[in-house]
PDBQT receptor file of N, H, CA, C and O in Angstrom, charges set to zero:
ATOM      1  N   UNK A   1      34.704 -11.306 -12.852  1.00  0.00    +0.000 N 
ATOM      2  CA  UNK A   1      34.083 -12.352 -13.625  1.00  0.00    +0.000 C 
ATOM      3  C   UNK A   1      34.484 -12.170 -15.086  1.00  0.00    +0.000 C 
ATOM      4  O   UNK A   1      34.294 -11.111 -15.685  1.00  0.00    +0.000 OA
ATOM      5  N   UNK A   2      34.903 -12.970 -15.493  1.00  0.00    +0.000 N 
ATOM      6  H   UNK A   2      35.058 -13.829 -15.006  1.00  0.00    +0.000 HD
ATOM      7  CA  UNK A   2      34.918 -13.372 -16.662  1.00  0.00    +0.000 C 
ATOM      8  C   UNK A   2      33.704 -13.234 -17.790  1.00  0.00    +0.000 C 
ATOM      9  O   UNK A   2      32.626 -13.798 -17.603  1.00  0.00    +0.000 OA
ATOM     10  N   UNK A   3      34.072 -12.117 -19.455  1.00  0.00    +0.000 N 
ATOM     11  H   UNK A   3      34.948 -11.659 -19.607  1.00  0.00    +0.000 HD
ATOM     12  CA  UNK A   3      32.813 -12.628 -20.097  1.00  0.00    +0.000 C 
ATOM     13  C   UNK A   3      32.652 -14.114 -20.081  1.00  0.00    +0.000 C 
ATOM     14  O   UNK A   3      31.551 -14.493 -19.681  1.00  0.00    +0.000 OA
ATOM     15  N   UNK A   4      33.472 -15.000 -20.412  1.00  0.00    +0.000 N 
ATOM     16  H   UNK A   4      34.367 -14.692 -20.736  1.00  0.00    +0.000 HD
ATOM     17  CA  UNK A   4      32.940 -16.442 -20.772  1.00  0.00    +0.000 C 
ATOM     18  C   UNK A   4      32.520 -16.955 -19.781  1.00  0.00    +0.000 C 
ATOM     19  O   UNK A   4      31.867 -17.968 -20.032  1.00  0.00    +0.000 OA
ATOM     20  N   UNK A   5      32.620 -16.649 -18.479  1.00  0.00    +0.000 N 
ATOM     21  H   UNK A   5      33.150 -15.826 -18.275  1.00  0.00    +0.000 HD
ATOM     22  CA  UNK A   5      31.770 -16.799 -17.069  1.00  0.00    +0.000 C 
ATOM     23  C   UNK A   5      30.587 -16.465 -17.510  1.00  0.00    +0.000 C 
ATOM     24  O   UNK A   5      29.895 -17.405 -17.901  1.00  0.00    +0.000 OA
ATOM     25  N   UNK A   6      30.067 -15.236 -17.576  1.00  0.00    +0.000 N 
ATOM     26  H   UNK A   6      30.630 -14.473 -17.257  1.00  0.00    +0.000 HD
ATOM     27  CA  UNK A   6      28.990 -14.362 -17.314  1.00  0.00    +0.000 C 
ATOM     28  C   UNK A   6      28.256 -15.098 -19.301  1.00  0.00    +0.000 C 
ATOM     29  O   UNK A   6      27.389 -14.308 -19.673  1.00  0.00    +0.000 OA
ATOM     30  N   UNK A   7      28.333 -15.525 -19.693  1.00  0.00    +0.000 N 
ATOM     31  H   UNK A   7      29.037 -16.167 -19.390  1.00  0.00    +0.000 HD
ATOM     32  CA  UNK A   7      27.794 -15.969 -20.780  1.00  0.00    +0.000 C 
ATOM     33  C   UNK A   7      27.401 -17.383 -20.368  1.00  0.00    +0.000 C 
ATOM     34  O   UNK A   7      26.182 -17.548 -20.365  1.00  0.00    +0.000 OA
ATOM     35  N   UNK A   8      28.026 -18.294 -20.068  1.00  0.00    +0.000 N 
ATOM     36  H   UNK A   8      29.017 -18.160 -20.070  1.00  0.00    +0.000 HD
ATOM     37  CA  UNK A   8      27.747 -19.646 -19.288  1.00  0.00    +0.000 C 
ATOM     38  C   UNK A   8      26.608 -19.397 -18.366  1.00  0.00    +0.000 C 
ATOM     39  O   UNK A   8      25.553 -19.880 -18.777  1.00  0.00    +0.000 OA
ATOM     40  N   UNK A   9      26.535 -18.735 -17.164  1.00  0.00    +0.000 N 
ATOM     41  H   UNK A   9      27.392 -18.343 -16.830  1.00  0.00    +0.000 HD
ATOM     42  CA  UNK A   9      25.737 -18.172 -16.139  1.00  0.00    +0.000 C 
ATOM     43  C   UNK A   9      24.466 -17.793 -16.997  1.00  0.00    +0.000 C 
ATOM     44  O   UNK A   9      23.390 -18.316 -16.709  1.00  0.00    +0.000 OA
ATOM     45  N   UNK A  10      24.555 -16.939 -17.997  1.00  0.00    +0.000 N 
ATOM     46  H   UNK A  10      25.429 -16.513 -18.232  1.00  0.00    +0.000 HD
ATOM     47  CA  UNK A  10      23.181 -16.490 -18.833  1.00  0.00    +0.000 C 
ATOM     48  C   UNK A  10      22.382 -17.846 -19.094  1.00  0.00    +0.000 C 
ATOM     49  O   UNK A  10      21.249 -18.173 -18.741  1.00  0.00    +0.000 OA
ATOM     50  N   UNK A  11      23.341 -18.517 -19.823  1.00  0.00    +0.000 N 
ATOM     51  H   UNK A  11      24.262 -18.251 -20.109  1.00  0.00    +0.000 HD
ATOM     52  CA  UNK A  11      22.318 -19.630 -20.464  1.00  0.00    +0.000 C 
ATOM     53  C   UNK A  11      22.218 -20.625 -19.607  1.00  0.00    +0.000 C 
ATOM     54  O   UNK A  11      21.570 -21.439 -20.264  1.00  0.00    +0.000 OA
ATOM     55  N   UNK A  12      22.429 -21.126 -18.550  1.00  0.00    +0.000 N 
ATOM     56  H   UNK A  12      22.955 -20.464 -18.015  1.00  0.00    +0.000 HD
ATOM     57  CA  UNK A  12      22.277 -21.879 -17.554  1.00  0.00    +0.000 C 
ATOM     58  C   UNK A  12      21.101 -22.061 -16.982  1.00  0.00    +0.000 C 
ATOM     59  O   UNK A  12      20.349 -23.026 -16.844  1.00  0.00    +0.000 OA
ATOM     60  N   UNK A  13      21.077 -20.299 -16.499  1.00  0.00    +0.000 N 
ATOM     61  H   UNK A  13      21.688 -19.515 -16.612  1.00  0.00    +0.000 HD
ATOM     62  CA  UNK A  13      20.263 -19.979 -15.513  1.00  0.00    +0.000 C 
ATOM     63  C   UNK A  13      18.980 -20.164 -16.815  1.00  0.00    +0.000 C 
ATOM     64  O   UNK A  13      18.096 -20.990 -16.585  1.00  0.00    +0.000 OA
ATOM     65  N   UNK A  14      18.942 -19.520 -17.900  1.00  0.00    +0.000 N 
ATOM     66  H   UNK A  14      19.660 -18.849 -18.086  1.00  0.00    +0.000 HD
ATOM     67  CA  UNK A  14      17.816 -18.553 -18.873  1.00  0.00    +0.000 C 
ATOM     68  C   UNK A  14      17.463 -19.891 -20.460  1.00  0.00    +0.000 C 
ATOM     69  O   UNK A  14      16.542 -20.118 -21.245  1.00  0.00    +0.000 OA
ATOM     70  N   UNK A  15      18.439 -20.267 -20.263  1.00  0.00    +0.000 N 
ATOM     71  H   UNK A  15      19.188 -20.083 -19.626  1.00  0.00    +0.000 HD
ATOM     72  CA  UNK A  15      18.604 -21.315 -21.569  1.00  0.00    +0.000 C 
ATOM     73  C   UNK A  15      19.042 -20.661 -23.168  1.00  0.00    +0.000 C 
ATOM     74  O   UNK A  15      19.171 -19.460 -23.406  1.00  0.00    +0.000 OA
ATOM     75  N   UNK A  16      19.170 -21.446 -23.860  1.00  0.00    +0.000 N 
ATOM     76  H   UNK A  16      19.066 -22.422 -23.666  1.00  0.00    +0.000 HD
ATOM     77  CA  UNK A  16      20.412 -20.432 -24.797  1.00  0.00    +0.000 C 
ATOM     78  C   UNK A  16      19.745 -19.686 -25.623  1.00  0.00    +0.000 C 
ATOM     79  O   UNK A  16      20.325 -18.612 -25.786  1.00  0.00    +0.000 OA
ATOM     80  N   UNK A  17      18.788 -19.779 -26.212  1.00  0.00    +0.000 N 
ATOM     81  H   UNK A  17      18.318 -20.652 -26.079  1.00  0.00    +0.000 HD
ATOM     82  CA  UNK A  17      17.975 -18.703 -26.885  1.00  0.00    +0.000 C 
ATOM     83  C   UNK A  17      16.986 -17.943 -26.004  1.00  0.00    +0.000 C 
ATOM     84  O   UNK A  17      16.656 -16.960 -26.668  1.00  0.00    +0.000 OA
ATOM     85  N   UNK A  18      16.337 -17.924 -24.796  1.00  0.00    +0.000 N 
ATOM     86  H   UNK A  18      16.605 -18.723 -24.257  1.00  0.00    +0.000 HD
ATOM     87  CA  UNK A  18      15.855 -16.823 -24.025  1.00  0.00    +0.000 C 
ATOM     88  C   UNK A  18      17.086 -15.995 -23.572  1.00  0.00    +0.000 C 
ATOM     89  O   UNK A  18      17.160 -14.768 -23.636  1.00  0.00    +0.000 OA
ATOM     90  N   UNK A  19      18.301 -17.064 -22.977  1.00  0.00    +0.000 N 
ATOM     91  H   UNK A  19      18.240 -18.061 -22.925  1.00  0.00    +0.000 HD
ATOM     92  CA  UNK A  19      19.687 -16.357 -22.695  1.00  0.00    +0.000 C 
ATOM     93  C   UNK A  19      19.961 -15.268 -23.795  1.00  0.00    +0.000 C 
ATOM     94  O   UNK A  19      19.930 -14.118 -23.356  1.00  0.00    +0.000 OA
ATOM     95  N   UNK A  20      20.132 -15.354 -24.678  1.00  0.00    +0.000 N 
ATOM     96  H   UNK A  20      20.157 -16.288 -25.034  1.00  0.00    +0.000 HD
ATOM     97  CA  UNK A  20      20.568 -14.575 -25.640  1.00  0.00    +0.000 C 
ATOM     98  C   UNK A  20      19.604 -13.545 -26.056  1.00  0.00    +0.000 C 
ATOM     99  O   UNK A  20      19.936 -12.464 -26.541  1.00  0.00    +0.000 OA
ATOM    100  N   UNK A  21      18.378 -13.932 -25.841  1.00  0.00    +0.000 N 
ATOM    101  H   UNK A  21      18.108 -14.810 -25.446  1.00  0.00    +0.000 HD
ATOM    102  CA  UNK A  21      17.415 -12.764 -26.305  1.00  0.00    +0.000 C 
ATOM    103  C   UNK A  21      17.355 -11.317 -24.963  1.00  0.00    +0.000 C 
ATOM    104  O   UNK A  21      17.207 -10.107 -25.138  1.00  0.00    +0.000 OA
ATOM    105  N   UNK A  22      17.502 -11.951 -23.946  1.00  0.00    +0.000 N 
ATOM    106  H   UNK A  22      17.622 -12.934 -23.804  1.00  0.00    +0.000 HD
ATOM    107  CA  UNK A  22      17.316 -11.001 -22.963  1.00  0.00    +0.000 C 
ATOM    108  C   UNK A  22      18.608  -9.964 -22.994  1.00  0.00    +0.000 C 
ATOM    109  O   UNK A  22      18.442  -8.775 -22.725  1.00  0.00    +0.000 OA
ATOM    110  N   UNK A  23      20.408 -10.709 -23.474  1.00  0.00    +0.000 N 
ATOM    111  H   UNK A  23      20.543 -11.675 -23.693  1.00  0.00    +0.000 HD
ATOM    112  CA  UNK A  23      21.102  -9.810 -23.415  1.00  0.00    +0.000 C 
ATOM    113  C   UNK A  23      20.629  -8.734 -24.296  1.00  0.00    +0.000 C 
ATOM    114  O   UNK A  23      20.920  -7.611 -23.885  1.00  0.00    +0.000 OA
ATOM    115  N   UNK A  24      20.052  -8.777 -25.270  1.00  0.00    +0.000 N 
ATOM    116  H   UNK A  24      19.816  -9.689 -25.604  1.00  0.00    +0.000 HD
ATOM    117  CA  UNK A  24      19.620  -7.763 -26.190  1.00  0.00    +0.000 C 
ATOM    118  C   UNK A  24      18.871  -7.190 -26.382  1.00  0.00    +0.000 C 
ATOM    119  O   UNK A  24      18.924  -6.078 -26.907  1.00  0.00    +0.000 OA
ATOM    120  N   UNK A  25      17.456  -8.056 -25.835  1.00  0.00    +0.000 N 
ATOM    121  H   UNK A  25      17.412  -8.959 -25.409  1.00  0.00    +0.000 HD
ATOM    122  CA  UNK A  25      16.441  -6.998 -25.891  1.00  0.00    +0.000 C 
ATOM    123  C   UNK A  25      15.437  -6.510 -24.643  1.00  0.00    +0.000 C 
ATOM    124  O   UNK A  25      14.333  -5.966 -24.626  1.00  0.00    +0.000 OA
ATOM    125  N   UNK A  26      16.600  -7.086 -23.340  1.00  0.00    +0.000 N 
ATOM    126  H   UNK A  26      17.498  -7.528 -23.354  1.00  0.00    +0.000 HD
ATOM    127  CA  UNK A  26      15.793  -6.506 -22.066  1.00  0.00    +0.000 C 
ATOM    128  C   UNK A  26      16.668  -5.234 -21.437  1.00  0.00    +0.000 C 
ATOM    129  O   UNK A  26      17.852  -5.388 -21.137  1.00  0.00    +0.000 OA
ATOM    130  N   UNK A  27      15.963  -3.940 -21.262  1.00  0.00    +0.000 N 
ATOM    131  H   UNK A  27      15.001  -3.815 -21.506  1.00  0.00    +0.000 HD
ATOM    132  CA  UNK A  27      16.400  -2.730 -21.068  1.00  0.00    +0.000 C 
ATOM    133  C   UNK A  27      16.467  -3.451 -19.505  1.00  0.00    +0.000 C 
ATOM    134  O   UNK A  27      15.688  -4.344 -19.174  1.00  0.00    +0.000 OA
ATOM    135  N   UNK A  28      17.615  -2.862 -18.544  1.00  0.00    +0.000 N 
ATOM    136  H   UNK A  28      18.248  -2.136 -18.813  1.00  0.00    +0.000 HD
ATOM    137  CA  UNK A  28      17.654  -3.433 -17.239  1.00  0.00    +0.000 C 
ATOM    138  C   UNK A  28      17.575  -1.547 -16.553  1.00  0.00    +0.000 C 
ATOM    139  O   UNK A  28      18.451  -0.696 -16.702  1.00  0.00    +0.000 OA
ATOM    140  N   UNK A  29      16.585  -1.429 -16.014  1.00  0.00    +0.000 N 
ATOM    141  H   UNK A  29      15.873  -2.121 -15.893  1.00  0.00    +0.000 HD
ATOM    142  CA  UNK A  29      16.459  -0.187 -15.270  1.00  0.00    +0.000 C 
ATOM    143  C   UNK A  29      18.140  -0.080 -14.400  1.00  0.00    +0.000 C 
ATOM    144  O   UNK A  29      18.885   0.844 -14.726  1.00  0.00    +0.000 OA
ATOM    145  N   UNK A  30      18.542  -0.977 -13.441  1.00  0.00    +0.000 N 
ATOM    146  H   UNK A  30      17.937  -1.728 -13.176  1.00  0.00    +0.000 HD
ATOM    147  CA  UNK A  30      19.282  -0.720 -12.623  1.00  0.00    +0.000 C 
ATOM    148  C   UNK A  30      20.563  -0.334 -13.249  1.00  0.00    +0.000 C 
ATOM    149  O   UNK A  30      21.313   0.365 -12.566  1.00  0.00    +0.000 OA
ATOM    150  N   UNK A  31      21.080  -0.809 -14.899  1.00  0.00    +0.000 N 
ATOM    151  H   UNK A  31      20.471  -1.377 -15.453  1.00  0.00    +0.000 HD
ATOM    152  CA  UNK A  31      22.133  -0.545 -15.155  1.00  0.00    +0.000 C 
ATOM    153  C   UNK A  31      21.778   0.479 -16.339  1.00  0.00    +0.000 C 
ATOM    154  O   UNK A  31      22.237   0.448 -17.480  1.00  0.00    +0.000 OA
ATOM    155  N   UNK A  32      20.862   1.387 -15.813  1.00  0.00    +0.000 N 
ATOM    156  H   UNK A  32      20.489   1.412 -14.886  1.00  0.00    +0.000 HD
ATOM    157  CA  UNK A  32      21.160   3.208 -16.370  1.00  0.00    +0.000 C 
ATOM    158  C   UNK A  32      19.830   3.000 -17.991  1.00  0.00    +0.000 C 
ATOM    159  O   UNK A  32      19.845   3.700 -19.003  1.00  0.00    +0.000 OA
ATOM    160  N   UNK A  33      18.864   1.846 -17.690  1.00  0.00    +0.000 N 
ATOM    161  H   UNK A  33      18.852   1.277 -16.868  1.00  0.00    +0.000 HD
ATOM    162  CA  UNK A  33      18.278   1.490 -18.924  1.00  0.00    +0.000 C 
ATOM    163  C   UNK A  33      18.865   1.010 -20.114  1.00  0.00    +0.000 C 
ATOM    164  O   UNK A  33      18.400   1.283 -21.221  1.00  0.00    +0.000 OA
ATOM    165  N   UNK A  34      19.899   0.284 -19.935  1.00  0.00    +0.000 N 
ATOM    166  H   UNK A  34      20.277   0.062 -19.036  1.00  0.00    +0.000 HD
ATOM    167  CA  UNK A  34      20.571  -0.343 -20.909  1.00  0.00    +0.000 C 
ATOM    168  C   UNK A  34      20.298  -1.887 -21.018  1.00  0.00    +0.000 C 
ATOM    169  O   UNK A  34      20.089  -2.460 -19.949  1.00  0.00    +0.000 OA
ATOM    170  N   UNK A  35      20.272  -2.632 -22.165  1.00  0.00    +0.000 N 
ATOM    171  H   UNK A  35      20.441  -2.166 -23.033  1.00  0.00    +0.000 HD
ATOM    172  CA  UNK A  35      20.583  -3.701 -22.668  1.00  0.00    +0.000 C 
ATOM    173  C   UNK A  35      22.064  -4.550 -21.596  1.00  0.00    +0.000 C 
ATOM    174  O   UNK A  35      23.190  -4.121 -21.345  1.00  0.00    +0.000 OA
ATOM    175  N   UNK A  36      21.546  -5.534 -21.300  1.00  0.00    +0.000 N 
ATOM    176  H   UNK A  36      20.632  -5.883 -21.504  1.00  0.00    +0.000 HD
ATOM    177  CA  UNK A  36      23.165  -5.898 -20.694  1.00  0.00    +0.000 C 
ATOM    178  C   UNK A  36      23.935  -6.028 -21.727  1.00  0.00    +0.000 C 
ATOM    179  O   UNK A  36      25.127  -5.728 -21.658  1.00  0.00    +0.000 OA
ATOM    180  N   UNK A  37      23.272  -6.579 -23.040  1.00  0.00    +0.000 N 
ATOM    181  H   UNK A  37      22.303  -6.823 -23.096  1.00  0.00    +0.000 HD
ATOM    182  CA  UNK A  37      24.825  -6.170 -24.254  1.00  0.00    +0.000 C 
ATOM    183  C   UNK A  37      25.487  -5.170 -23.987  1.00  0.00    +0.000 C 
ATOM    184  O   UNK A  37      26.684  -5.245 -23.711  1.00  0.00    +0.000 OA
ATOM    185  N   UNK A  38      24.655  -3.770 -24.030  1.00  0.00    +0.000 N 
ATOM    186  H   UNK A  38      23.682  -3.709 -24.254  1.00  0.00    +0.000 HD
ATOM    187  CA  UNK A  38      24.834  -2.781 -24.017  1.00  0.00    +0.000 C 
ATOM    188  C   UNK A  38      26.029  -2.126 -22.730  1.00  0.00    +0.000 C 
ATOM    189  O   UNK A  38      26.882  -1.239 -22.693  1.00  0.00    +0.000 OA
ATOM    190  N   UNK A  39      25.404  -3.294 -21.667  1.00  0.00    +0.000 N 
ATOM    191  H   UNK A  39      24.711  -4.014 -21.698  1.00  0.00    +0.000 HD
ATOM    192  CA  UNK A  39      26.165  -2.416 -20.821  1.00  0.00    +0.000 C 
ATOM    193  C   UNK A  39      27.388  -2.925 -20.599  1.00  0.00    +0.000 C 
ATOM    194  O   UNK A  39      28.187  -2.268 -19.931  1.00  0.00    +0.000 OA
ATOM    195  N   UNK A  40      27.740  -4.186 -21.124  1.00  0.00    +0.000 N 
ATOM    196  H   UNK A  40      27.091  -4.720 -21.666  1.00  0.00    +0.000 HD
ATOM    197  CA  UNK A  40      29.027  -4.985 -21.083  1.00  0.00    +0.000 C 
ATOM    198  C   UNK A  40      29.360  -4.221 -22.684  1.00  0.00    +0.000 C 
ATOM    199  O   UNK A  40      30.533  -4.495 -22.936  1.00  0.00    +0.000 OA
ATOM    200  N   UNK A  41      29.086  -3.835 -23.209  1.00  0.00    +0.000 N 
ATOM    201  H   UNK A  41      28.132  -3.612 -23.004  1.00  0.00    +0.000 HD
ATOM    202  CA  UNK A  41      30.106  -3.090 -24.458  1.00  0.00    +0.000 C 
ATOM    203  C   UNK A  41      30.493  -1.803 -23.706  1.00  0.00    +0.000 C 
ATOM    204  O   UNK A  41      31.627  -1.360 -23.890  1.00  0.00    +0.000 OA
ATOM    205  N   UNK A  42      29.507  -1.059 -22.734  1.00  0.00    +0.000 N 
ATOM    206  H   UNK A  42      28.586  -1.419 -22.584  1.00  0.00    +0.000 HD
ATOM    207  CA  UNK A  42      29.983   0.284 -22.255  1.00  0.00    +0.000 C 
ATOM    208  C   UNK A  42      30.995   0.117 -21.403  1.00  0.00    +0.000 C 
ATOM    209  O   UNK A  42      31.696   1.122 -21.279  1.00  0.00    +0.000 OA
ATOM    210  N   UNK A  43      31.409  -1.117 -20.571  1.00  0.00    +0.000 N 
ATOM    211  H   UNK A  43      30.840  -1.933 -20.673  1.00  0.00    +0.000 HD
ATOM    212  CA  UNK A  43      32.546  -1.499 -19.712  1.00  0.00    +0.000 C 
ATOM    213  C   UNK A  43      32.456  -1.681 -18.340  1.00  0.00    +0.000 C 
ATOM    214  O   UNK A  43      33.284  -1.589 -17.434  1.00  0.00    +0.000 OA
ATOM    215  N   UNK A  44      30.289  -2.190 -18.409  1.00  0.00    +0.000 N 
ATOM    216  H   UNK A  44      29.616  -2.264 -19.145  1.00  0.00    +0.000 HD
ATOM    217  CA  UNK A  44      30.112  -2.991 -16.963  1.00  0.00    +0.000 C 
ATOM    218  C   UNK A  44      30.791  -3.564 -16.495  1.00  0.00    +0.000 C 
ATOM    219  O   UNK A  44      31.551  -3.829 -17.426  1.00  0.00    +0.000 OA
ATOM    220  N   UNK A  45      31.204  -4.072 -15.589  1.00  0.00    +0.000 N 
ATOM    221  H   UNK A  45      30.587  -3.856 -14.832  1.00  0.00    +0.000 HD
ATOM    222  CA  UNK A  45      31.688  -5.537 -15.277  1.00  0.00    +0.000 C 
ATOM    223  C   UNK A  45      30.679  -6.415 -15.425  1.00  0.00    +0.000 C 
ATOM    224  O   UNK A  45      29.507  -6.201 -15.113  1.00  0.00    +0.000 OA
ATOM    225  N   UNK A  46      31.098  -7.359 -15.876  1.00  0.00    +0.000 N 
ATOM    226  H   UNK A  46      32.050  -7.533 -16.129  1.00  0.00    +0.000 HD
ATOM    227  CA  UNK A  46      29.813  -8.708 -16.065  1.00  0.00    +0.000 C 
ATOM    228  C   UNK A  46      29.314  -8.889 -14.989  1.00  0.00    +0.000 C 
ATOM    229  O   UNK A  46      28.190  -9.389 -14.944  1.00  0.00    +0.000 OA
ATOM    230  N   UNK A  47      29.935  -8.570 -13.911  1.00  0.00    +0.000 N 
ATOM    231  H   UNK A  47      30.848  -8.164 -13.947  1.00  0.00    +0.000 HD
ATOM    232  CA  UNK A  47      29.193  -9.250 -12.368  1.00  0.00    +0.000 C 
ATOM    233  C   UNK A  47      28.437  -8.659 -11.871  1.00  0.00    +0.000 C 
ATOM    234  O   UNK A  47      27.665  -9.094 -11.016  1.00  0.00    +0.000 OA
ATOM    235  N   UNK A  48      28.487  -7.304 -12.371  1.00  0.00    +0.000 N 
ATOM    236  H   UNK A  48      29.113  -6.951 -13.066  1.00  0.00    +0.000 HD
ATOM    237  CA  UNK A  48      27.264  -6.291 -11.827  1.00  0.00    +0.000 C 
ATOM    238  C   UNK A  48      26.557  -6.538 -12.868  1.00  0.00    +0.000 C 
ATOM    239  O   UNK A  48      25.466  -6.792 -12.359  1.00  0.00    +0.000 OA
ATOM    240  N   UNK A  49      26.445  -6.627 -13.855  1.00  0.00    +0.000 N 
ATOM    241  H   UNK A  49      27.331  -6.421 -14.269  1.00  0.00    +0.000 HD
ATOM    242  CA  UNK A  49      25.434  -6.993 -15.051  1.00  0.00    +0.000 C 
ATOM    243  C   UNK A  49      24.485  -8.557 -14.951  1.00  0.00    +0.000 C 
ATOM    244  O   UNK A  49      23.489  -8.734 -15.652  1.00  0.00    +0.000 OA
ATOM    245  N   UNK A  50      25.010  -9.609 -13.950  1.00  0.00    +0.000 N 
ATOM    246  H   UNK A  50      25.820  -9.465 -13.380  1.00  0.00    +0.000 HD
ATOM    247  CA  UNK A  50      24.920 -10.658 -14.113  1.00  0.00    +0.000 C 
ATOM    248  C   UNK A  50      24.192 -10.474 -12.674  1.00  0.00    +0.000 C 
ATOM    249  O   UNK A  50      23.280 -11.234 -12.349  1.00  0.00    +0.000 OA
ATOM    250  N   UNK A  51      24.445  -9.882 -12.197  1.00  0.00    +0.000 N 
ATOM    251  H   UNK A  51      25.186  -9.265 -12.461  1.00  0.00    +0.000 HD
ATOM    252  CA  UNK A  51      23.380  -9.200 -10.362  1.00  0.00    +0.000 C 
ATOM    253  C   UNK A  51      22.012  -8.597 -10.809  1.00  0.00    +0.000 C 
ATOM    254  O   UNK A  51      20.935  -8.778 -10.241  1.00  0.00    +0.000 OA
ATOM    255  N   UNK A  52      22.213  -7.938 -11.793  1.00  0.00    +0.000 N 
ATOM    256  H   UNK A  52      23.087  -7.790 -12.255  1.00  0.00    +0.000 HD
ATOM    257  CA  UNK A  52      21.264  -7.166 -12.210  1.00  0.00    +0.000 C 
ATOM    258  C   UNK A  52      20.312  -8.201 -12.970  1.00  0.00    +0.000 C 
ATOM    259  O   UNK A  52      19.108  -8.451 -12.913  1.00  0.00    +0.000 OA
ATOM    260  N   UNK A  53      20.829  -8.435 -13.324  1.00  0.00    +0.000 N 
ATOM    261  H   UNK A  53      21.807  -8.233 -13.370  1.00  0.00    +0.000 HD
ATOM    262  CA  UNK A  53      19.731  -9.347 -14.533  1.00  0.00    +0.000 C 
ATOM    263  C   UNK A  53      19.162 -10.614 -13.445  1.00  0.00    +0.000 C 
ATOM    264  O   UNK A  53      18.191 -11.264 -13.833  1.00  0.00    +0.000 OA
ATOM    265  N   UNK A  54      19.704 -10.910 -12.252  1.00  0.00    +0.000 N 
ATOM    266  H   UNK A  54      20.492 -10.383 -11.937  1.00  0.00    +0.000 HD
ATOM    267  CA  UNK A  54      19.582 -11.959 -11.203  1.00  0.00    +0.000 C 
ATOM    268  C   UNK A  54      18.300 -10.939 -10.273  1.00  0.00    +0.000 C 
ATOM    269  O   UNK A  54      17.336 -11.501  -9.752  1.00  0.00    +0.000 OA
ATOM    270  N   UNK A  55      18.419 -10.025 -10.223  1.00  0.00    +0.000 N 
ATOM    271  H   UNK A  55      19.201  -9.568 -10.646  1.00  0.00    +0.000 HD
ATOM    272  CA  UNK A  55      17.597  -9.464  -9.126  1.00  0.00    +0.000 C 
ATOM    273  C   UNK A  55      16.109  -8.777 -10.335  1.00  0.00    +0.000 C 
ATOM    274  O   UNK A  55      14.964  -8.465 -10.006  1.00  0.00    +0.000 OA
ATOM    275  N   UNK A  56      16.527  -8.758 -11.228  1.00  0.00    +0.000 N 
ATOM    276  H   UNK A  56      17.457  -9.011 -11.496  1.00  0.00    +0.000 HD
ATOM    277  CA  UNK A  56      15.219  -8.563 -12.119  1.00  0.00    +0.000 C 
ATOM    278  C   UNK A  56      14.357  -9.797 -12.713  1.00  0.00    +0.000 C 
ATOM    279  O   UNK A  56      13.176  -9.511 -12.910  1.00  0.00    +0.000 OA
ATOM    280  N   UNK A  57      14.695 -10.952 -12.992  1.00  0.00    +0.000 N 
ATOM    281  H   UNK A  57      15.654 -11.184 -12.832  1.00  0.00    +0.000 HD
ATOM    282  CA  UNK A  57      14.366 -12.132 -12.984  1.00  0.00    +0.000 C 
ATOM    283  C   UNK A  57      14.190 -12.913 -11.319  1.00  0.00    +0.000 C 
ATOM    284  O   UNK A  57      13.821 -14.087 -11.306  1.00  0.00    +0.000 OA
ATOM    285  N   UNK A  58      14.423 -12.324 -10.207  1.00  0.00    +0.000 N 
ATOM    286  H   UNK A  58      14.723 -11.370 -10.218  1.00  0.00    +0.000 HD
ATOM    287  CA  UNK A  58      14.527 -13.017  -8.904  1.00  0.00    +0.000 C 
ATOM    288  C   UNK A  58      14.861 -14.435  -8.952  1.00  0.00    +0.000 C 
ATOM    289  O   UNK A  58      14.138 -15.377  -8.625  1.00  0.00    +0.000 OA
ATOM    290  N   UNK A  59      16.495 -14.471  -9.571  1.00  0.00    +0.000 N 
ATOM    291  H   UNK A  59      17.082 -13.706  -9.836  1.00  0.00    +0.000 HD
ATOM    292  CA  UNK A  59      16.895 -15.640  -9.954  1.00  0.00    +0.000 C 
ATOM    293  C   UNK A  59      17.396 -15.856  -7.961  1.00  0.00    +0.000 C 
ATOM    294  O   UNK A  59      17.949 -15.002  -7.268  1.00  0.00    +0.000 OA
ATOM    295  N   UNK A  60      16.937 -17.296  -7.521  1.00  0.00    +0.000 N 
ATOM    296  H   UNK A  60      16.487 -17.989  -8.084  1.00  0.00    +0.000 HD
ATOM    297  CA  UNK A  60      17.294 -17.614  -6.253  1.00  0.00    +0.000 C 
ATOM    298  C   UNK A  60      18.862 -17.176  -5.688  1.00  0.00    +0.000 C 
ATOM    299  O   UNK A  60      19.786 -17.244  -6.498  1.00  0.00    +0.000 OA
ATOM    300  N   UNK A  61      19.132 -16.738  -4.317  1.00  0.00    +0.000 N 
ATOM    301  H   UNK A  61      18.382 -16.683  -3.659  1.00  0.00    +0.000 HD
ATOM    302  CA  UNK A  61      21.029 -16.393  -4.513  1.00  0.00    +0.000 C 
ATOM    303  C   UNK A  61      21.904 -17.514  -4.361  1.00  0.00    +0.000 C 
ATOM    304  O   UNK A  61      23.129 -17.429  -4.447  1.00  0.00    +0.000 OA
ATOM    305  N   UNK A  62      21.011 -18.988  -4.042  1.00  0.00    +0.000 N 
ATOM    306  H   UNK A  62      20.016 -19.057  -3.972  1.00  0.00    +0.000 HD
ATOM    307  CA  UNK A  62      21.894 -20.398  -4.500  1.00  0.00    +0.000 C 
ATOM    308  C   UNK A  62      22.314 -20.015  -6.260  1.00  0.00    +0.000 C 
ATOM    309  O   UNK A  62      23.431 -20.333  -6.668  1.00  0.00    +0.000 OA
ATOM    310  N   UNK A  63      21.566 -19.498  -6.956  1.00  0.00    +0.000 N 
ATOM    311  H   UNK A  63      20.659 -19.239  -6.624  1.00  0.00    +0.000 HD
ATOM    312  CA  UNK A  63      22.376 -19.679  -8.252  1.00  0.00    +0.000 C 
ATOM    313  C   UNK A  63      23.165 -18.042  -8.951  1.00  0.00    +0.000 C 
ATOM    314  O   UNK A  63      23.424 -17.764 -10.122  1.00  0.00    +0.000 OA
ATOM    315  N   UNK A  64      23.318 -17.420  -7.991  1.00  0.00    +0.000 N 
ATOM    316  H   UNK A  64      23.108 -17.646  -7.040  1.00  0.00    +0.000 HD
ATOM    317  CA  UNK A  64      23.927 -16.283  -8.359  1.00  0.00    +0.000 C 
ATOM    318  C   UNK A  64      25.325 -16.536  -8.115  1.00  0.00    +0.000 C 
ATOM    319  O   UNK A  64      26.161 -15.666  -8.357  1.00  0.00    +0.000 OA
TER     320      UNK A  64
């Protein structure tokens, strides 16, 4: 996945200012307690970052 995928997908699903607030200020247990900023600067792949943030929000898997 693509960042400009996985940024589209954020605000879609989240809308563009909750989208943006969660990359930064929601710690995601599954990816090691990091920020998904955080963990896409450490060299997540967006798609595991974009799973994660889908299964902590129980975003439906029609929109994953």
């Amino acid at each position: 996945m693509r960042l400009t995928q996985f940024h589209d997908l954020v605000r879609e699903e989240f809308g563009q200012v909750r989208g943006d607030s969660l990359l930064v200020d929601h710690v995601i247990p599954a990816l090691g307690g990091k920020t998904a900023a955080d963990a896409i600067e450490d060299g997540i792949d967006p798609r595991i970052v974009w799973r994660a943030l889908c299964d902590e929000y129980d975003v439906p898997p029609q929109r994953r």
